[in-house]
MDTraj code that builds the backbone (N, CA, C; nanometers):
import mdtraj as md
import numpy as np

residues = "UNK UNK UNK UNK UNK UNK UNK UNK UNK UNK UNK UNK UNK UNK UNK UNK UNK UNK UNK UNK UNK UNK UNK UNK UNK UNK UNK UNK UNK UNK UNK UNK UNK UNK UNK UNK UNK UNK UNK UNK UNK UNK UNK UNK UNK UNK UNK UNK UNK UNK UNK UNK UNK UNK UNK UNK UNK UNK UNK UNK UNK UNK UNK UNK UNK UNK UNK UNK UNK UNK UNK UNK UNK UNK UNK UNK UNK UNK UNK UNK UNK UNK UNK UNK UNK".split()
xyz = np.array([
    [6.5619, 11.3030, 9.5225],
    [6.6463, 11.4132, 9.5655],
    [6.5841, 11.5469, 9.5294],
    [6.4934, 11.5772, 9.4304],
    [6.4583, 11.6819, 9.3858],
    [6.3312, 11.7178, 9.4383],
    [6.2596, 11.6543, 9.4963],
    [6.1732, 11.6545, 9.6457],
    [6.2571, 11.6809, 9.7417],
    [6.3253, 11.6855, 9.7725],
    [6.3799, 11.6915, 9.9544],
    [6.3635, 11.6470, 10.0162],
    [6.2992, 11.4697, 10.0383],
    [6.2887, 11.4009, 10.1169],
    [6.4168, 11.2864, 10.0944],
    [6.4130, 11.2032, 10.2053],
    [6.5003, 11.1008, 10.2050],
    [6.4518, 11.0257, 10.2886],
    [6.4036, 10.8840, 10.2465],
    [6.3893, 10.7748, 10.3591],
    [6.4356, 10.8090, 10.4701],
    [6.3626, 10.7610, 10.6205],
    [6.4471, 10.7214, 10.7194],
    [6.5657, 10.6706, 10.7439],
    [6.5427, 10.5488, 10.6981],
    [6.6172, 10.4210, 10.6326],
    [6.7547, 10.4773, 10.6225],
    [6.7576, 10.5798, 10.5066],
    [6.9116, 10.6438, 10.4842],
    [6.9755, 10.7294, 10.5835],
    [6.9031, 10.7939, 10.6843],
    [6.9848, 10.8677, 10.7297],
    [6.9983, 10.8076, 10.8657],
    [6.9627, 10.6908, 10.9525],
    [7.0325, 10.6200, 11.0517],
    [7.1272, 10.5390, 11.0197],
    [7.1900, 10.5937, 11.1540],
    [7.3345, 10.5324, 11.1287],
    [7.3849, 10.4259, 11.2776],
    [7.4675, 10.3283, 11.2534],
    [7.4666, 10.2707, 11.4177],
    [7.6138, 10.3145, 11.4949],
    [7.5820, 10.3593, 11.5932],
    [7.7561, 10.3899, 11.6650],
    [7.7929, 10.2567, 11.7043],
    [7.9257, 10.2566, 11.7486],
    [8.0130, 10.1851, 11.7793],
    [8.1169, 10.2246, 11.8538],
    [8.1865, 10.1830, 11.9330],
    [8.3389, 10.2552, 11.9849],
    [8.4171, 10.1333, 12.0050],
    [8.5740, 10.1162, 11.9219],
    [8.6112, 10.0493, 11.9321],
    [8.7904, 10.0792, 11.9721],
    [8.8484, 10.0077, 12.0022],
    [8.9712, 10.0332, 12.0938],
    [9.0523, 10.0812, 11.9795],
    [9.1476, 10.1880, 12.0195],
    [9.2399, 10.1946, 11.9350],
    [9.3763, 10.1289, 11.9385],
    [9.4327, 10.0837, 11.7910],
    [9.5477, 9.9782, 11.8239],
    [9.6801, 10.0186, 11.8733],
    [9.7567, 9.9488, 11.9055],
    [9.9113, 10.0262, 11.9714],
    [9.8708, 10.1266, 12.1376],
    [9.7438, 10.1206, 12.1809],
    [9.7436, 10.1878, 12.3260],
    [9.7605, 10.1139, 12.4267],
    [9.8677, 10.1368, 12.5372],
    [9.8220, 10.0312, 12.6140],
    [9.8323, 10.1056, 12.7347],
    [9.6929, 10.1727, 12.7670],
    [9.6083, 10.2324, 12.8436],
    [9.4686, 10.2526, 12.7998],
    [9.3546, 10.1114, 12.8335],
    [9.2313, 10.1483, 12.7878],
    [9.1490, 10.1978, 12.8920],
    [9.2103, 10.2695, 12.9889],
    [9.1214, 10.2805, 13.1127],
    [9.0858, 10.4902, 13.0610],
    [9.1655, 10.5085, 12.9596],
    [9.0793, 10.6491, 12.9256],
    [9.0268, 10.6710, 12.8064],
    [8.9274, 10.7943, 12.7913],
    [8.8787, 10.7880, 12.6719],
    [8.9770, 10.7853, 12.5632],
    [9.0741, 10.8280, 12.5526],
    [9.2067, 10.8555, 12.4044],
    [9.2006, 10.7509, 12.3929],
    [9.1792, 10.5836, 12.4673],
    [9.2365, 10.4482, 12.3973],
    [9.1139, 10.4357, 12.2897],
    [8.9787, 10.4619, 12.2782],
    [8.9091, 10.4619, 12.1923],
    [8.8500, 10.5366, 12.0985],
    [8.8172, 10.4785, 11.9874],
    [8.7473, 10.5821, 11.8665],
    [8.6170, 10.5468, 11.8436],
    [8.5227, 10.6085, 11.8184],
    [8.3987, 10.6003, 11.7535],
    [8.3876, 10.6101, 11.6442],
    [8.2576, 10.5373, 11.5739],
    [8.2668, 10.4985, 11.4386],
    [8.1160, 10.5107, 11.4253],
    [8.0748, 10.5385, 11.2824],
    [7.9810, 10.5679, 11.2839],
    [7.9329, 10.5012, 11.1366],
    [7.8366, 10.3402, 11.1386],
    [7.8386, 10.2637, 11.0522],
    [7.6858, 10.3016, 10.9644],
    [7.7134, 10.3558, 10.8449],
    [7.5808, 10.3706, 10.7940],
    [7.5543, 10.2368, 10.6932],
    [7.4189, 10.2815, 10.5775],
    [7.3659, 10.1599, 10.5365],
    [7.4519, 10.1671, 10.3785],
    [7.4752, 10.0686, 10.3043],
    [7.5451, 10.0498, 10.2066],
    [7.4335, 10.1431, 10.0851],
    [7.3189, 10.1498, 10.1032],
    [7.2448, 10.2020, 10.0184],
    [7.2310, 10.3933, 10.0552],
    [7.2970, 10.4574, 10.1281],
    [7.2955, 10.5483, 10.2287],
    [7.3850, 10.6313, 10.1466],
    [7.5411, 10.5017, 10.1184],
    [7.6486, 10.5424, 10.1432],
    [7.6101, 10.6220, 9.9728],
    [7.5939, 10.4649, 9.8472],
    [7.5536, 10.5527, 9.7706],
    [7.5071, 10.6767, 9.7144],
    [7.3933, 10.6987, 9.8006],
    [7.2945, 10.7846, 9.7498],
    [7.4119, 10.9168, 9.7894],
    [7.4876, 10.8855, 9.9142],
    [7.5598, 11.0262, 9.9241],
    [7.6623, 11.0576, 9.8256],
    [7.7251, 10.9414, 9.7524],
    [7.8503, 10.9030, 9.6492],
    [7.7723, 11.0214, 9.5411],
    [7.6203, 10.9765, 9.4624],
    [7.5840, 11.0359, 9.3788],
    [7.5532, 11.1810, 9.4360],
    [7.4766, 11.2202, 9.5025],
    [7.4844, 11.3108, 9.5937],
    [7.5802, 11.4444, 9.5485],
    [7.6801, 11.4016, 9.5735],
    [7.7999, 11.4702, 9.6426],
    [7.8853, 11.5230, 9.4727],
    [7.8359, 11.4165, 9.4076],
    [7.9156, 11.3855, 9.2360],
    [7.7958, 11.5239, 9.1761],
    [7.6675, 11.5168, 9.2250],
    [7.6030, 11.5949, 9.1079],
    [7.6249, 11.7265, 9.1502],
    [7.6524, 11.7796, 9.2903],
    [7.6644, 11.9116, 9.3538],
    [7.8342, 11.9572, 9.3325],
    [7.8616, 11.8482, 9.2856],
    [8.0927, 11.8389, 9.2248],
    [8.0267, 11.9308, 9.1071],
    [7.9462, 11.8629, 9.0607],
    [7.9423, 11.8953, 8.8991],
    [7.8874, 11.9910, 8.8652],
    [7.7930, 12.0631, 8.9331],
    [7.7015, 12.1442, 8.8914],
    [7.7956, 12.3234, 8.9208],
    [7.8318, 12.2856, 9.0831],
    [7.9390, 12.4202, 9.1358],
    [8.0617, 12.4062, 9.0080],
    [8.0842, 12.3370, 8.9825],
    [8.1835, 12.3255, 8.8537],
    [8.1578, 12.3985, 8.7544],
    [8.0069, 12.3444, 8.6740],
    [7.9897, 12.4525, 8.5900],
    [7.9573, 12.5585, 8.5550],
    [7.9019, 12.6404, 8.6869],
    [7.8478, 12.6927, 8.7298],
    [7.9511, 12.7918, 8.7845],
    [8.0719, 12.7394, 8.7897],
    [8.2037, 12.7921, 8.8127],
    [8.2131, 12.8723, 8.9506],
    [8.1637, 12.7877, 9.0496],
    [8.1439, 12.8296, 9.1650],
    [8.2508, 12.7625, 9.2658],
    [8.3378, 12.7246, 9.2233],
    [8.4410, 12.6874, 9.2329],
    [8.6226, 12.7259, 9.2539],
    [8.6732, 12.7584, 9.3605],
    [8.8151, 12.8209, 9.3120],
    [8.9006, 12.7183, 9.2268],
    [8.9466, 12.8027, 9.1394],
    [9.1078, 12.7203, 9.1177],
    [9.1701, 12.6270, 9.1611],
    [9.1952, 12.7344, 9.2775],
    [9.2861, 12.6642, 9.4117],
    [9.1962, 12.5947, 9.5059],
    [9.0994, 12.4966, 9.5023],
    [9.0123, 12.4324, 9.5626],
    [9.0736, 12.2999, 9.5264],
    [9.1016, 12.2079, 9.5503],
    [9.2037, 12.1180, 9.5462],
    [9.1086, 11.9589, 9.5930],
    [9.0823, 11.9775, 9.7058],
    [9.0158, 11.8936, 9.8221],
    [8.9018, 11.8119, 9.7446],
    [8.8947, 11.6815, 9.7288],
    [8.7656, 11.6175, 9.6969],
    [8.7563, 11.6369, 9.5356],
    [8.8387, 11.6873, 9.4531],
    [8.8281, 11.7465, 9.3097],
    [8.8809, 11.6671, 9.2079],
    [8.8482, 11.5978, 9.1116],
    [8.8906, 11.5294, 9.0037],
    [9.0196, 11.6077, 8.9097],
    [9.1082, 11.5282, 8.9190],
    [9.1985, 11.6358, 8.8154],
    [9.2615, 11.7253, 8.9149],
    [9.2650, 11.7427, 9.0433],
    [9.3342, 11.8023, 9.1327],
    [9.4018, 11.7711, 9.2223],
    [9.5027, 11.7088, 9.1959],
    [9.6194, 11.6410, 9.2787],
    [9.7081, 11.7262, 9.4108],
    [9.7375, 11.6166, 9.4774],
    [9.8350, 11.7516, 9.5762],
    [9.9501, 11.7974, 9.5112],
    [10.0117, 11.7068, 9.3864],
    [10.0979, 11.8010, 9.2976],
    [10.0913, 11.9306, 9.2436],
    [9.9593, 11.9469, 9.1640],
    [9.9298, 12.0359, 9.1586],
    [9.9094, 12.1641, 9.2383],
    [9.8439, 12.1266, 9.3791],
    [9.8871, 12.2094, 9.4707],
    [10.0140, 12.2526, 9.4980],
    [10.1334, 12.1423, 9.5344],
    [10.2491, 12.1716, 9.5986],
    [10.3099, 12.2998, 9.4507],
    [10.2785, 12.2571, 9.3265],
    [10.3510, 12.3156, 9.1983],
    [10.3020, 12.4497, 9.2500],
    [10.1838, 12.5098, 9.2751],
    [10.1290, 12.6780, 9.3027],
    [10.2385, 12.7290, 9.4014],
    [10.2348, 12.6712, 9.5186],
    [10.2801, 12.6341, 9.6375],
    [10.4438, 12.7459, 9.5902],
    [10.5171, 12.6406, 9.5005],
    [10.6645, 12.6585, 9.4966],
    [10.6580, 12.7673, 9.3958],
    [10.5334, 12.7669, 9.2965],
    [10.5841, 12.9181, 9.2030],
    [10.5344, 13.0452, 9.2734],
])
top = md.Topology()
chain = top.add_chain()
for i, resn in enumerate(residues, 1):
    res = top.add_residue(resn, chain, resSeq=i)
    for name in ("N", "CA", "C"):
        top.add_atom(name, md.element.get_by_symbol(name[0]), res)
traj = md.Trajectory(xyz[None], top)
């Protein structure tokens, strides 16, 4: 990661489109969704990824308060509590 490269390998992904359930009209596009299946070793690397750039804007305090979304320790309670005071 600290090179800037990344295998091939990790960043293909395979499409798919598969019906969506409860439609019963598959003759237009709305009856289906696309999906987009990457590699289990992919998924990782983005898990850690994603955890060290959490952590770093964190301490780095690049971060709002009120940033809620994707955040450890930041519940939608906590939101709704700002929300009502």
């Amino acid at each position: 990661m600290r090179m800037g490269r990344h295998p091939k390998v990790r960043k293909q992904a395979s499409g798919m489109v598969i019906c969506k359930p409860g439609r019963d009209n598959y003759r237009s596009l709305k009856g289906y969704r696309s999906v987009s299946l990457l590699s289990c070793m992919g998924k990782v690397v983005e898990e850690v990824a994603t955890e060290l750039l959490s952590e770093q804007a964190k301490r780095r305090g690049r971060l709002s308060d009120r940033q809620f979304r994707s955040r450890k320790g930041h519940s939608a309670l906590d939101a709704e509590a700002i929300m009502v005071d």
